[in-house]
N, C-alpha and C positions, 0 to 999 in steps of 0.2 A: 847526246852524250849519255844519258839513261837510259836509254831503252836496251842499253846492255844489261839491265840490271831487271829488265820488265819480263824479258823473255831470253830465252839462251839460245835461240835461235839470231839475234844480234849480234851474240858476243863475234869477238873475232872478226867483226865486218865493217872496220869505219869508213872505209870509200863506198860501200852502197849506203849505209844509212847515211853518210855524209851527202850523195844523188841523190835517193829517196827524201829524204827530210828538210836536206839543207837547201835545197835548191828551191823548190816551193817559199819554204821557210823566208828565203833570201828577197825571193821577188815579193812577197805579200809586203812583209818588213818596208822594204822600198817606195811602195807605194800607200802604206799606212801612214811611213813620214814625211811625205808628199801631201798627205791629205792633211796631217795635223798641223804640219808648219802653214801650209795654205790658210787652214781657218783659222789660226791663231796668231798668224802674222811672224812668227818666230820660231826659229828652230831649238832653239832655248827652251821653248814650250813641249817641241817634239822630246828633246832629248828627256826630259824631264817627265813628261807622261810612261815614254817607251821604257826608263828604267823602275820606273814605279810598277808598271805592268808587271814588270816581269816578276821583279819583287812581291808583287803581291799574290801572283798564280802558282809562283815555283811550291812556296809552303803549300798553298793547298793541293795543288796535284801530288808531292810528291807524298802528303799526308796520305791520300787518298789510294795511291795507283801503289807507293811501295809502303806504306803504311807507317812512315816517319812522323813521330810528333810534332807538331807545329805548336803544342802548347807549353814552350819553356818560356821563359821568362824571357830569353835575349830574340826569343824569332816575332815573339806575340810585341816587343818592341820595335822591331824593325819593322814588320808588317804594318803596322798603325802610323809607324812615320810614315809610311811609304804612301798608305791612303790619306793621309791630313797632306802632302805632296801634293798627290793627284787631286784631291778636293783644290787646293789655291792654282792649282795651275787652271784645273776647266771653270771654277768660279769666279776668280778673282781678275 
């Protein structure tokens, strides 16, 4: 959904980068929550790692790739809940 915004070569094409991206995207996805439910006995678990992930990487890439601040006050709060998440789900 960003990479229209990464390069303008994108713009205008959501059925190829929807193939190109989504599809890979799709099966990795599948098989990640396959692996995490497996070792953690729960999908509970899965759901909870996958949504922290995402939460955690969106701020940084999009800091980095489109140059968006990740250091307000409500992102640098959501980010840290999202890690103290991810710490009790793989620790505890």
């Amino acid at each position: 959904m960003n990479a229209q915004f990464l390069s303008d070569w994108w713009k205008g094409k959501p059925f190829v980068s929807a193939v190109l991206i989504g599809l890979p995207t799709s099966i990795a996805f599948w098989y990640a929550w396959k692996m995490i439910a497996d070792e953690t006995g729960s999908v509970w678990s899965a759901r909870f790692i996958g949504s922290s992930t995402g939460l955690i990487l969106f701020p940084i890439l999009t800091w980095c790739l489109l140059g968006e601040s990740m250091f307000t006050a409500k992102t640098m709060i959501c980010f840290f809940l999202a890690v103290l998440i991810m710490i009790i789900q793989i620790f505890w």
